[in-house]
PDB file with one MODEL, atoms N, CA, C and O in Angstrom:
MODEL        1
ATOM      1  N   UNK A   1      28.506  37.831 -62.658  1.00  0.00           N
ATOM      2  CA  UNK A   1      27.437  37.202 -63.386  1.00  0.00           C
ATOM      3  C   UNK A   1      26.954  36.004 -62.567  1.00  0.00           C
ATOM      4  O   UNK A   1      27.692  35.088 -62.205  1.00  0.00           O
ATOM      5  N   UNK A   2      25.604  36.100 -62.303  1.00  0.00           N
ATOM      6  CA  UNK A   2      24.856  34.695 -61.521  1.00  0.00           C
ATOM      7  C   UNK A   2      24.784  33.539 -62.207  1.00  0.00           C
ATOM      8  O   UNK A   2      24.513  33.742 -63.390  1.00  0.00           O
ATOM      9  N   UNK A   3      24.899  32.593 -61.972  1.00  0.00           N
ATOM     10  CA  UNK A   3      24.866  31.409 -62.917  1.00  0.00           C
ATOM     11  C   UNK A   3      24.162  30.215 -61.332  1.00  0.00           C
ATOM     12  O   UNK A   3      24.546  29.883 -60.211  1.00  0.00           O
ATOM     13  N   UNK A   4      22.882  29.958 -62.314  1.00  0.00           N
ATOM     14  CA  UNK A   4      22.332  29.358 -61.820  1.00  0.00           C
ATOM     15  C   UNK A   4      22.787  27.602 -61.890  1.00  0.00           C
ATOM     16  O   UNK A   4      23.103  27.133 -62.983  1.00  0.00           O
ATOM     17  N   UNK A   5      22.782  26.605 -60.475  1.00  0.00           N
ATOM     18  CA  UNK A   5      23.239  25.291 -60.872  1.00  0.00           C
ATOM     19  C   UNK A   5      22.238  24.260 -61.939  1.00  0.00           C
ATOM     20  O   UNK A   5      21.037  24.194 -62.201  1.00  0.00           O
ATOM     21  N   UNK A   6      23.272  23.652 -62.291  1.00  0.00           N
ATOM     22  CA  UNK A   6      22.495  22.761 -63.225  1.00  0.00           C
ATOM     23  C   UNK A   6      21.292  21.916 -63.037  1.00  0.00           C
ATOM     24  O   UNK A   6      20.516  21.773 -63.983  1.00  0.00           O
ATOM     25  N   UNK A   7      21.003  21.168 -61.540  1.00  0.00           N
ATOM     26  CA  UNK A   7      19.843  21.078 -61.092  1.00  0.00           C
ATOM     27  C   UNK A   7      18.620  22.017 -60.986  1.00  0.00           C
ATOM     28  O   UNK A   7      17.423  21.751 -60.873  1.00  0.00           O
ATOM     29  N   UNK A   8      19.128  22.926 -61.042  1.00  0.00           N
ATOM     30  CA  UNK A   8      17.821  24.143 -60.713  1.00  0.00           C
ATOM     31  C   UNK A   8      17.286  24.455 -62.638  1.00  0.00           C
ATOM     32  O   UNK A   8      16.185  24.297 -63.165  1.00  0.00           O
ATOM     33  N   UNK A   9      18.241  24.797 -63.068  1.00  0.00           N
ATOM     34  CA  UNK A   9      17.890  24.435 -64.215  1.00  0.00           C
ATOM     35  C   UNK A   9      17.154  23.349 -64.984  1.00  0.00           C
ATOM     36  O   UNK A   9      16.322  23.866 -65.729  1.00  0.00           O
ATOM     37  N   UNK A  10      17.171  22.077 -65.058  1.00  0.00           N
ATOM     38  CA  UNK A  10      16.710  20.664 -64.870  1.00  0.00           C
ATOM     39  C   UNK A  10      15.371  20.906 -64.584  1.00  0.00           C
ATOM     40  O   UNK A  10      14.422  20.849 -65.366  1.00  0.00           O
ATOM     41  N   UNK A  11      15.369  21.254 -63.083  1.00  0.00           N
ATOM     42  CA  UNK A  11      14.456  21.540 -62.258  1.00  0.00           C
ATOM     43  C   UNK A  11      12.650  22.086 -63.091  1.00  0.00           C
ATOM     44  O   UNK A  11      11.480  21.704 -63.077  1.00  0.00           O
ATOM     45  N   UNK A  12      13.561  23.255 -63.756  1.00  0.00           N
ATOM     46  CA  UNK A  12      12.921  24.295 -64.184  1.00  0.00           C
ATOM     47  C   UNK A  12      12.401  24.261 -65.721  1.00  0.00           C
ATOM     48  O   UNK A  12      11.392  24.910 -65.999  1.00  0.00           O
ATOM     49  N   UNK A  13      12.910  23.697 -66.480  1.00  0.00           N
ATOM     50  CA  UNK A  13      12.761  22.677 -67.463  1.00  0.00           C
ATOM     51  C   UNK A  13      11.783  21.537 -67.345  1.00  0.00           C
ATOM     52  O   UNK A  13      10.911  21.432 -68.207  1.00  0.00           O
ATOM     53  N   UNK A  14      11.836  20.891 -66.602  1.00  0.00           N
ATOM     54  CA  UNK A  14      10.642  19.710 -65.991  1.00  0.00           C
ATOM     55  C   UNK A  14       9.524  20.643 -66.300  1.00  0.00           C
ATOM     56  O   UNK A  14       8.641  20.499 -67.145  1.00  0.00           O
ATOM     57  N   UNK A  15       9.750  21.790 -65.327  1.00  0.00           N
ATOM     58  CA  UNK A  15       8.396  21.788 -64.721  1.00  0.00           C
ATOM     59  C   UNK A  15       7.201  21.919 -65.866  1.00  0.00           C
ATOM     60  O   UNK A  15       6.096  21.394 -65.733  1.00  0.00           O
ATOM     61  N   UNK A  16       7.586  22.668 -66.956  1.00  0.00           N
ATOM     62  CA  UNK A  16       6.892  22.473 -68.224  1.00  0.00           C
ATOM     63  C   UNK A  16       6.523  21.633 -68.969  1.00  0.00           C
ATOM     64  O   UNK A  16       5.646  21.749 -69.826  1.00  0.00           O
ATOM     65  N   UNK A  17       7.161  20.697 -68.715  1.00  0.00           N
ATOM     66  CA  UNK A  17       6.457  19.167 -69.370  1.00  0.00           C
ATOM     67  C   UNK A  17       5.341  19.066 -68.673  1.00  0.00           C
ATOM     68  O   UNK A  17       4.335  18.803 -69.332  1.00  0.00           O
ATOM     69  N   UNK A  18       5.183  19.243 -67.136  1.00  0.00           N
ATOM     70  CA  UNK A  18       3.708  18.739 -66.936  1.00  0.00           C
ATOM     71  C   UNK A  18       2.600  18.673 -67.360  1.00  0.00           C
ATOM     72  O   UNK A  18       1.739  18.150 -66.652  1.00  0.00           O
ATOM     73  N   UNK A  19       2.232  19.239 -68.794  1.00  0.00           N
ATOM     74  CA  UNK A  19       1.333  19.957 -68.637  1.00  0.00           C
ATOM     75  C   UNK A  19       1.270  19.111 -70.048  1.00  0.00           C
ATOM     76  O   UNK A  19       0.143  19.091 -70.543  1.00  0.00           O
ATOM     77  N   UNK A  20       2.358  18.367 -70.821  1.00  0.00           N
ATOM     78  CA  UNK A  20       2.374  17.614 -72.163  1.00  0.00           C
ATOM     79  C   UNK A  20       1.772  16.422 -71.673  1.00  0.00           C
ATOM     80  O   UNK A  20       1.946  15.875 -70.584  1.00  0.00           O
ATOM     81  N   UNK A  21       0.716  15.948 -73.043  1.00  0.00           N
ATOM     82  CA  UNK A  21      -0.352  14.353 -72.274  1.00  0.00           C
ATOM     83  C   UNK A  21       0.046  13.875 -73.883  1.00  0.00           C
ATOM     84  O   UNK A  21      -0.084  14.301 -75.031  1.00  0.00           O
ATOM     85  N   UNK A  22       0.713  12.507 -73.042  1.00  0.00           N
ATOM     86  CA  UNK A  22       1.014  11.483 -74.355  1.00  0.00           C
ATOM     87  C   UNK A  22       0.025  11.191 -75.032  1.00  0.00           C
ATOM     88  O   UNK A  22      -0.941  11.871 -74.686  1.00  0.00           O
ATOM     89  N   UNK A  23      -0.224  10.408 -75.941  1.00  0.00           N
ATOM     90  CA  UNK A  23      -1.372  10.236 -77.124  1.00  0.00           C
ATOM     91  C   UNK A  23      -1.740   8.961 -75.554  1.00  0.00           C
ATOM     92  O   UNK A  23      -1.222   8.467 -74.552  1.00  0.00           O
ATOM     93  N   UNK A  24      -2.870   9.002 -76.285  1.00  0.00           N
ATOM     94  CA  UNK A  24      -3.567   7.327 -76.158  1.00  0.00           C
ATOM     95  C   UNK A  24      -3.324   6.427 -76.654  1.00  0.00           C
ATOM     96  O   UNK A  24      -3.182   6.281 -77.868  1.00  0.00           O
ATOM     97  N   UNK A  25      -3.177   5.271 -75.451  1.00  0.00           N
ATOM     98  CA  UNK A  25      -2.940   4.177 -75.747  1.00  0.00           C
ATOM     99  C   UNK A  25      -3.774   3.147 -77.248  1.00  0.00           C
ATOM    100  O   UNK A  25      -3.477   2.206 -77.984  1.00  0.00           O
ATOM    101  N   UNK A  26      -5.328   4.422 -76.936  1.00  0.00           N
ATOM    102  CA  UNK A  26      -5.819   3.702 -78.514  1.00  0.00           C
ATOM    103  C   UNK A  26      -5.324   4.052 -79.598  1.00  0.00           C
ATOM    104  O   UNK A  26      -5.633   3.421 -80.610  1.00  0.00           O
ATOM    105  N   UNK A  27      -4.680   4.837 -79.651  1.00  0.00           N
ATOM    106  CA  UNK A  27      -4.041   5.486 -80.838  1.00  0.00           C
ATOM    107  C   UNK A  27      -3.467   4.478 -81.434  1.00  0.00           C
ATOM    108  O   UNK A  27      -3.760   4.171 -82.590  1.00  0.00           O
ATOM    109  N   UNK A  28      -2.380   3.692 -80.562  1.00  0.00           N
ATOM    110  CA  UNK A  28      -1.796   2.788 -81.408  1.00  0.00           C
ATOM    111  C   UNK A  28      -2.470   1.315 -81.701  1.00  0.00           C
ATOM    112  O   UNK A  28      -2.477   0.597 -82.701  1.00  0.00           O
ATOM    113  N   UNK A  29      -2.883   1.218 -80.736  1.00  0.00           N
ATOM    114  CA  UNK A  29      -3.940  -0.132 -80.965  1.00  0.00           C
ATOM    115  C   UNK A  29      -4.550   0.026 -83.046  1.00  0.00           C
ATOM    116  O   UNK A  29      -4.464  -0.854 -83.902  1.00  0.00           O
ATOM    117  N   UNK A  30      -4.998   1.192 -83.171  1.00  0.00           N
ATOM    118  CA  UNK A  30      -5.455   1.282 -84.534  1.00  0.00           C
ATOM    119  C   UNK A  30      -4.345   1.469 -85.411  1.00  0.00           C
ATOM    120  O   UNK A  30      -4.754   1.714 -86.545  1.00  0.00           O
ATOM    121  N   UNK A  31      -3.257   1.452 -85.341  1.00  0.00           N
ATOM    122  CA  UNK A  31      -2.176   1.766 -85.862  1.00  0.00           C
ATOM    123  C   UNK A  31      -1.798   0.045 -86.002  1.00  0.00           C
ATOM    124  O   UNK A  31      -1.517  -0.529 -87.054  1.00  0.00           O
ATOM    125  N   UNK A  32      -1.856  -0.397 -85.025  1.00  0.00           N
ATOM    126  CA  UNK A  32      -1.504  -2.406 -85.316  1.00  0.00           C
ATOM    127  C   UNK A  32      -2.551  -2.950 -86.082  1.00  0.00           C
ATOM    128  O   UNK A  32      -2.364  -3.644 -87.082  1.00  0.00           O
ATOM    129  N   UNK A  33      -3.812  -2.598 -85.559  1.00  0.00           N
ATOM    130  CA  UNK A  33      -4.506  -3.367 -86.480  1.00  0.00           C
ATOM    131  C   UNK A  33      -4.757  -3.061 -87.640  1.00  0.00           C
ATOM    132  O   UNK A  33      -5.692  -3.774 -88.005  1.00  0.00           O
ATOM    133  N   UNK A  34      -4.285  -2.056 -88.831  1.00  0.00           N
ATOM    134  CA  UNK A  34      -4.132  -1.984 -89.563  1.00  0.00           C
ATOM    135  C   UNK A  34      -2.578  -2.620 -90.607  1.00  0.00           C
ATOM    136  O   UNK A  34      -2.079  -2.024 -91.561  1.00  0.00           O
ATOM    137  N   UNK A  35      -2.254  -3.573 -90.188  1.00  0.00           N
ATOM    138  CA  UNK A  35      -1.112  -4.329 -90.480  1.00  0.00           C
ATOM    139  C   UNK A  35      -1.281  -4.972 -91.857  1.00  0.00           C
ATOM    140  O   UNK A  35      -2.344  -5.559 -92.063  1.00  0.00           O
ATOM    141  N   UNK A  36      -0.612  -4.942 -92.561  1.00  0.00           N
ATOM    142  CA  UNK A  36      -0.079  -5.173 -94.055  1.00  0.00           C
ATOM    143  C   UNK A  36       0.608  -6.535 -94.103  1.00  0.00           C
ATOM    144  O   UNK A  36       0.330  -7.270 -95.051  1.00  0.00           O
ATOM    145  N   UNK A  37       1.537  -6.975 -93.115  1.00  0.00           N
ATOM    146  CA  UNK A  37       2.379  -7.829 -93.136  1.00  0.00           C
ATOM    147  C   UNK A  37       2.347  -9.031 -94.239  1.00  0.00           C
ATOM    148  O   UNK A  37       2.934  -9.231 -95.302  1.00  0.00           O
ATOM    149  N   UNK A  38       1.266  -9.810 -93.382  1.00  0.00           N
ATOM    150  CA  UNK A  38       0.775 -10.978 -94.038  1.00  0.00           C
ATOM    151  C   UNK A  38       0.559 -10.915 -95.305  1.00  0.00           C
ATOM    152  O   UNK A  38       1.314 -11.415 -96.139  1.00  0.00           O
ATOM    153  N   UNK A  39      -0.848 -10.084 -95.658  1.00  0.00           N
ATOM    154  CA  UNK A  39      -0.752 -10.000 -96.844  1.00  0.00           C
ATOM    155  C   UNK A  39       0.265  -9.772 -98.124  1.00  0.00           C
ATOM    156  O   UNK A  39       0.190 -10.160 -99.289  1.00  0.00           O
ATOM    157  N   UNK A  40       1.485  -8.789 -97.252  1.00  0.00           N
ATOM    158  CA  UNK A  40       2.668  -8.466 -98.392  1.00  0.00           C
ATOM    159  C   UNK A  40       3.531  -9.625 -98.153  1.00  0.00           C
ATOM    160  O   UNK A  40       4.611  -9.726 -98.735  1.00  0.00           O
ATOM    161  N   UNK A  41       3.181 -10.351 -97.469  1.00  0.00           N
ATOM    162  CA  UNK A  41       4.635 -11.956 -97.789  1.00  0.00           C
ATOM    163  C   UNK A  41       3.702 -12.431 -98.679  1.00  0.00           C
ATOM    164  O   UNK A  41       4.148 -12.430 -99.826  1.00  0.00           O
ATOM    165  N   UNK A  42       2.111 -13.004 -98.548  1.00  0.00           N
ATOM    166  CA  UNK A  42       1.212 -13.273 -99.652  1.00  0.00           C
ATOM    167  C   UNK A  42       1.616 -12.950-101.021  1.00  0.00           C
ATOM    168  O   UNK A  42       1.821 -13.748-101.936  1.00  0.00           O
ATOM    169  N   UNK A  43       1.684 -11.968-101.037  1.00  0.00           N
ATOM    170  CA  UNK A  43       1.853 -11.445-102.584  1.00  0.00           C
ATOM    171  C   UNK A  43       3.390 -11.433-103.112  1.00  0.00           C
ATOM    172  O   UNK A  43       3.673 -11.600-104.298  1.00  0.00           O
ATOM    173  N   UNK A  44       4.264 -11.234-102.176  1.00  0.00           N
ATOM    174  CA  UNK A  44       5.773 -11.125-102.591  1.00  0.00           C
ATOM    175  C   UNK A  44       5.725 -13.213-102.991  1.00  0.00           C
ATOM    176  O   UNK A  44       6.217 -13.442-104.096  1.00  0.00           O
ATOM    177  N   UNK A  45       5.384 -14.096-102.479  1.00  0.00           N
ATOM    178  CA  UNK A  45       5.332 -15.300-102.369  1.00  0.00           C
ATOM    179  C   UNK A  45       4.629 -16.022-103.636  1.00  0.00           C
ATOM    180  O   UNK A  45       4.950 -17.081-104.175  1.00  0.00           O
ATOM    181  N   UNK A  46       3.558 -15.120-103.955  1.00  0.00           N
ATOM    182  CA  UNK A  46       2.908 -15.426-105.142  1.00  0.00           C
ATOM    183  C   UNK A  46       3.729 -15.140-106.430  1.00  0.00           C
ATOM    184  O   UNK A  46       4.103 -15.842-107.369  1.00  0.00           O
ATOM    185  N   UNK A  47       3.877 -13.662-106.060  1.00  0.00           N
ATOM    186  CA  UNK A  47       4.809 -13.215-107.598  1.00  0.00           C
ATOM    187  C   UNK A  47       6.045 -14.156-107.840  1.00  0.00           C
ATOM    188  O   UNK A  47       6.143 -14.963-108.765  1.00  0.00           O
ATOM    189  N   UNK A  48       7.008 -13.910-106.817  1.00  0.00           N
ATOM    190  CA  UNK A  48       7.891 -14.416-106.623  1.00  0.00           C
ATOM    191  C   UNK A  48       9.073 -12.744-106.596  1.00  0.00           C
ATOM    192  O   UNK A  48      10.301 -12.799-106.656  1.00  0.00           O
ATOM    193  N   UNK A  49       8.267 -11.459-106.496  1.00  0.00           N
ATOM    194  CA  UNK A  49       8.726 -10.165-106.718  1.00  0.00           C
ATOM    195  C   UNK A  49       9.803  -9.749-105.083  1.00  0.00           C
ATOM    196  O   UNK A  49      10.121 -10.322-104.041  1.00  0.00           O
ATOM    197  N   UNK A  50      10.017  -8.460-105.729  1.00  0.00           N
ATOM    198  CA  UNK A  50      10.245  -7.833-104.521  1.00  0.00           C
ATOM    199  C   UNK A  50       9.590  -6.914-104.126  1.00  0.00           C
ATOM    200  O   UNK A  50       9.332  -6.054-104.969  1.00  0.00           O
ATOM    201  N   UNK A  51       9.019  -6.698-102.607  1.00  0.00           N
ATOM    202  CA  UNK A  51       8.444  -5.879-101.811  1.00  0.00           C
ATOM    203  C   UNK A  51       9.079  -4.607-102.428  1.00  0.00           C
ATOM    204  O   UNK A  51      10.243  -4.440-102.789  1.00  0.00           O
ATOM    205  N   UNK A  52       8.123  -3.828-102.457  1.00  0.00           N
ATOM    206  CA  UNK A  52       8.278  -2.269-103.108  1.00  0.00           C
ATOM    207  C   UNK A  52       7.717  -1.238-101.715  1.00  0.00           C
ATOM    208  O   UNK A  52       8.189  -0.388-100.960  1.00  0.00           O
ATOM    209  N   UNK A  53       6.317  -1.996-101.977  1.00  0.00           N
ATOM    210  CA  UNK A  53       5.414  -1.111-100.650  1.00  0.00           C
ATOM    211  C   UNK A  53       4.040  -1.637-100.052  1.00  0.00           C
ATOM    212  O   UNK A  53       3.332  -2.282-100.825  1.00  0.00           O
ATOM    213  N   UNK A  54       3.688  -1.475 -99.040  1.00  0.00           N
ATOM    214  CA  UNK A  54       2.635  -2.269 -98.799  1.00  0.00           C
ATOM    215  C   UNK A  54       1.713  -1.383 -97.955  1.00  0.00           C
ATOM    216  O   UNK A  54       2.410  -0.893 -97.066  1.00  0.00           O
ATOM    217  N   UNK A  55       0.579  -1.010 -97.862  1.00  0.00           N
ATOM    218  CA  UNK A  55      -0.031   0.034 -96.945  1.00  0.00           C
ATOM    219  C   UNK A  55      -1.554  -0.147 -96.847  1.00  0.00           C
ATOM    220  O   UNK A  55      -2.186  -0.771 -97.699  1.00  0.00           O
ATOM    221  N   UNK A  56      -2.181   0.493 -95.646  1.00  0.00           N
ATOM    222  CA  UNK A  56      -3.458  -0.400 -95.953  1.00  0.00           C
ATOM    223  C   UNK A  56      -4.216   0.231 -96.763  1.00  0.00           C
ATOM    224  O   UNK A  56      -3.517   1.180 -97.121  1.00  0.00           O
ATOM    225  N   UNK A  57      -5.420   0.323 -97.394  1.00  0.00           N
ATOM    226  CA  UNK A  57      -6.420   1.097 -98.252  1.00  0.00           C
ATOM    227  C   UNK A  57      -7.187   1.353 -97.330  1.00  0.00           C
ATOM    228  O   UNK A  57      -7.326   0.836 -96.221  1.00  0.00           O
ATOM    229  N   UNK A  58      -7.995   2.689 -98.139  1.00  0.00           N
ATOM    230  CA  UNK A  58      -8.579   3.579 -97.178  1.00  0.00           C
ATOM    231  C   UNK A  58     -10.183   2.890 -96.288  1.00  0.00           C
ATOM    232  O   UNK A  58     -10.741   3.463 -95.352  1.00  0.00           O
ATOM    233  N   UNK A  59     -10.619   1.582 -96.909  1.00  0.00           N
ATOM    234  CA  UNK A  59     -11.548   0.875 -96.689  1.00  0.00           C
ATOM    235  C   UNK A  59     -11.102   0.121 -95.494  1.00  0.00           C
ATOM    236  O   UNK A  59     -12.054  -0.367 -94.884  1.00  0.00           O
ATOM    237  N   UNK A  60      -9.827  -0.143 -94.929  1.00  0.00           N
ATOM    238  CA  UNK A  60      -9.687  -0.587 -93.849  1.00  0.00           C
ATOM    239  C   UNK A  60      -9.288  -1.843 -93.517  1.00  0.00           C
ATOM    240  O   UNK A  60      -8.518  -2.167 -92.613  1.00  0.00           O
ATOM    241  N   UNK A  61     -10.223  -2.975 -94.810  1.00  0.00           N
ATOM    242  CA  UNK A  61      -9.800  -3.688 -95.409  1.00  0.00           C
ATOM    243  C   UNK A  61      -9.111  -4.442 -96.209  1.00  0.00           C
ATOM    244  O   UNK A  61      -9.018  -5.669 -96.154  1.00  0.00           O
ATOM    245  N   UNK A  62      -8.661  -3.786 -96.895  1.00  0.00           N
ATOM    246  CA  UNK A  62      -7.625  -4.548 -97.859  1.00  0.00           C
ATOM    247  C   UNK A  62      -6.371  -3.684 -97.873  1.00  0.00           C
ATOM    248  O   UNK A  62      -6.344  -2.612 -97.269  1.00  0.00           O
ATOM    249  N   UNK A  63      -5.657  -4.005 -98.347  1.00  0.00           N
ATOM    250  CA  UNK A  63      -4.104  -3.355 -98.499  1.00  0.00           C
ATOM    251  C   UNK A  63      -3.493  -3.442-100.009  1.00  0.00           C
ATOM    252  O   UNK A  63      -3.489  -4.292-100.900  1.00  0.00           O
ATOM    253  N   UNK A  64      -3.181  -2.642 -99.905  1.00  0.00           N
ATOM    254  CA  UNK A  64      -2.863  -1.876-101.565  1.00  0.00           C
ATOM    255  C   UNK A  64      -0.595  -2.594-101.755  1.00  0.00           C
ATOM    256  O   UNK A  64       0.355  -2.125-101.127  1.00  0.00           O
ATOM    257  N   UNK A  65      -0.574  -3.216-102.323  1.00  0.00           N
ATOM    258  CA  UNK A  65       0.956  -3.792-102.748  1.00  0.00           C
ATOM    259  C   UNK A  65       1.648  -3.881-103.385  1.00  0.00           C
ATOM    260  O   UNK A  65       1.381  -4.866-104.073  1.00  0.00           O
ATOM    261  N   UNK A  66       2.795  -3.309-103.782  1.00  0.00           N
ATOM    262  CA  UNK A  66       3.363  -3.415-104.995  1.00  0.00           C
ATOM    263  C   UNK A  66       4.565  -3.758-104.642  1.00  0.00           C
ATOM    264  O   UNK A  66       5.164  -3.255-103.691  1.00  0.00           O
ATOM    265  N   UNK A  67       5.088  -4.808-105.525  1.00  0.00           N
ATOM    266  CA  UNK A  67       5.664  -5.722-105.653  1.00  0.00           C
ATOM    267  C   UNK A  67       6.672  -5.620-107.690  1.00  0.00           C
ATOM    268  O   UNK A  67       6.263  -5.644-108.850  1.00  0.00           O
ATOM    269  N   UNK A  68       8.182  -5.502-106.947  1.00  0.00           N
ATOM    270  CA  UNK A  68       8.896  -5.405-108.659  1.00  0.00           C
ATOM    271  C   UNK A  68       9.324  -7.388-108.988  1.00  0.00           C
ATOM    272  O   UNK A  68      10.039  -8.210-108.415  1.00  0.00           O
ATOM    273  N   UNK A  69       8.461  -7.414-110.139  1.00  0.00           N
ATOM    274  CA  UNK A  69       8.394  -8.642-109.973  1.00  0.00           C
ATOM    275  C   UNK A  69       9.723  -8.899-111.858  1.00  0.00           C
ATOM    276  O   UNK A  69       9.683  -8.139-112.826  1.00  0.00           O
ATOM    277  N   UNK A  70      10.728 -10.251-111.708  1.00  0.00           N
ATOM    278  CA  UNK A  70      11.668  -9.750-112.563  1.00  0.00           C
ATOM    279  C   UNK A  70      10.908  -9.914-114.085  1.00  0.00           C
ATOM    280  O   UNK A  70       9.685 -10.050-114.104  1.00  0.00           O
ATOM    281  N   UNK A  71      11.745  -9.896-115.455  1.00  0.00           N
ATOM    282  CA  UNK A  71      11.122  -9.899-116.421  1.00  0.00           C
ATOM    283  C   UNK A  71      11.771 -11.478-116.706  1.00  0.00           C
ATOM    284  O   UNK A  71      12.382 -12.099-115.836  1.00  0.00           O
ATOM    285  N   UNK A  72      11.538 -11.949-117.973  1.00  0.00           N
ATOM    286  CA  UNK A  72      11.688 -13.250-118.864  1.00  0.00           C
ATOM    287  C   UNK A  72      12.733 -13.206-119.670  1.00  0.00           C
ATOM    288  O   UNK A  72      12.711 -13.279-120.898  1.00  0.00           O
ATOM    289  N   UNK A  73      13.693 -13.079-118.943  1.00  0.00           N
ATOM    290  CA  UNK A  73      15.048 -13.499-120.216  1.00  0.00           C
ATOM    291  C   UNK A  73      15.758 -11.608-120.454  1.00  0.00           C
ATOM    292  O   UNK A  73      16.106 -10.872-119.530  1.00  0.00           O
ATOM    293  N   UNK A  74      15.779 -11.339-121.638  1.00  0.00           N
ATOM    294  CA  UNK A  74      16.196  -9.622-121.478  1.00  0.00           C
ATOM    295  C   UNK A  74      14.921  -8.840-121.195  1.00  0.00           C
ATOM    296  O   UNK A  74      15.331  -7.680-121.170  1.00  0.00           O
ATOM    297  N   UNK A  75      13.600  -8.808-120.964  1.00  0.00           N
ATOM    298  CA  UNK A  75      12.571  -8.154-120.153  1.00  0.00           C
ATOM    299  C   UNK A  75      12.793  -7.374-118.950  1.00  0.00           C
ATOM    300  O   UNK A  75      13.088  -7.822-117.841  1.00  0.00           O
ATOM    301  N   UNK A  76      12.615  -6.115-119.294  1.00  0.00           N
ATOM    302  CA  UNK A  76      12.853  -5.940-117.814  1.00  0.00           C
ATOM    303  C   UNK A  76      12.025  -5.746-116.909  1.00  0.00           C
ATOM    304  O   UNK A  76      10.871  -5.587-117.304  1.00  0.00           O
ATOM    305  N   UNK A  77      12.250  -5.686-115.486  1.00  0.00           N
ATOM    306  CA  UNK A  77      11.429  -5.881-114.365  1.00  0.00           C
ATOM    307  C   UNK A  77       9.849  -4.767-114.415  1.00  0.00           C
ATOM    308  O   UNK A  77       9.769  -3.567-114.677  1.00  0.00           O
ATOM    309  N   UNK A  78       9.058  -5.491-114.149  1.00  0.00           N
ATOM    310  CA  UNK A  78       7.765  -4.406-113.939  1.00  0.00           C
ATOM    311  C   UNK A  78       7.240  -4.662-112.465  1.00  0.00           C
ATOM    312  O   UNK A  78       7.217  -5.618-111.690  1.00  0.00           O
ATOM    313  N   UNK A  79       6.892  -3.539-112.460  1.00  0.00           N
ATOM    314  CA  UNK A  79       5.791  -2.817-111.125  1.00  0.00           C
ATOM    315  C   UNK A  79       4.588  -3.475-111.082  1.00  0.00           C
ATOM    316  O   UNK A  79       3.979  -3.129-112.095  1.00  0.00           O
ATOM    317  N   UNK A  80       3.998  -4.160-110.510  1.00  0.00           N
ATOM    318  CA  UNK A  80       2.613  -4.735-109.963  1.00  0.00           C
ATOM    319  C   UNK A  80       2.114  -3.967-108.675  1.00  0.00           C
ATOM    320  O   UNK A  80       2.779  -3.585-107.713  1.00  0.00           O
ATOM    321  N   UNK A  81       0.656  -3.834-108.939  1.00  0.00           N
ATOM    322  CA  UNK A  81       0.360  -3.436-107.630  1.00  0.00           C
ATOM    323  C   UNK A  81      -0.970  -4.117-108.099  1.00  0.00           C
ATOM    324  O   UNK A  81      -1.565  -4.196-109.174  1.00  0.00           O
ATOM    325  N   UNK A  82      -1.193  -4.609-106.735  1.00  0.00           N
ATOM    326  CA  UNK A  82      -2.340  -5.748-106.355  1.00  0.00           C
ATOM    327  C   UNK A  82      -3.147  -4.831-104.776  1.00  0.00           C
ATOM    328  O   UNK A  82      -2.650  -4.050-103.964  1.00  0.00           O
ATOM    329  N   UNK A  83      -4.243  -5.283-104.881  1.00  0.00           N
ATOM    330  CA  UNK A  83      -5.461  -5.019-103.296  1.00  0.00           C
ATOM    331  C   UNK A  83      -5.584  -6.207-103.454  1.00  0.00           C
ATOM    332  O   UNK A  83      -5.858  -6.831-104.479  1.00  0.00           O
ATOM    333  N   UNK A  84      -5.271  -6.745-101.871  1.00  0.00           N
ATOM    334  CA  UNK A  84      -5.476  -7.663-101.430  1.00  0.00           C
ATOM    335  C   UNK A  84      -6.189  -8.078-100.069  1.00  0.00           C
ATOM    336  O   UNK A  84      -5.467  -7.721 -99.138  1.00  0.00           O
ATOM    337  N   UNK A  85      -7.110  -8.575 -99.712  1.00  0.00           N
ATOM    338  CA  UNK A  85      -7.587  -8.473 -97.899  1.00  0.00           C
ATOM    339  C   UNK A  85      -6.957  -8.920 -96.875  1.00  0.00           C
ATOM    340  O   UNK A  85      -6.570 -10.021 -96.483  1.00  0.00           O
ATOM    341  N   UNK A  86      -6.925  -7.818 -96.501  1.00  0.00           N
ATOM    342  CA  UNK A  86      -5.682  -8.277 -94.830  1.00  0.00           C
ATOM    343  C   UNK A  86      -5.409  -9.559 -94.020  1.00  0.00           C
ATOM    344  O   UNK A  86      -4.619  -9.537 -93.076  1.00  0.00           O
TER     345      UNK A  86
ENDMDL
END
């Protein structure tokens, strides 16, 4: 039985990637500037809640947040979700 070496193999394997093209570098550029951050310490800071989820809205502009903010004594905790601008 032939058994080819492990370099040639390697080798031969490569050679098919050539032909794979990474995304674009703009790809992610729009991927940062759509950032939530700020705004979700904003709102976690206001409530005084905890971060649930934060993501941007489809306008580009504002970001959609929800935040479990606690209740008043035996109350229990509720869900807020706030749009807020980035």
């Amino acid at each position: 039985m032939a058994r080819l070496p492990i370099p040639a193999i390697m080798i031969a394997g490569l050679a098919g990637l050539t032909a794979f093209k990474p995304a674009a570098a703009t790809d992610y550029l729009i991927l940062a500037a759509a950032d939530c951050g700020a705004a979700a310490a904003r709102v976690v800071s206001e409530t005084g809640g905890q971060l649930l989820s934060a993501q941007p809205a489809s306008d580009g502009q504002t970001c959609i947040v929800t935040v479990l903010v606690q209740g008043d004594g035996s109350e229990r905790p509720r869900k807020v979700t706030v749009r807020v601008p980035m």
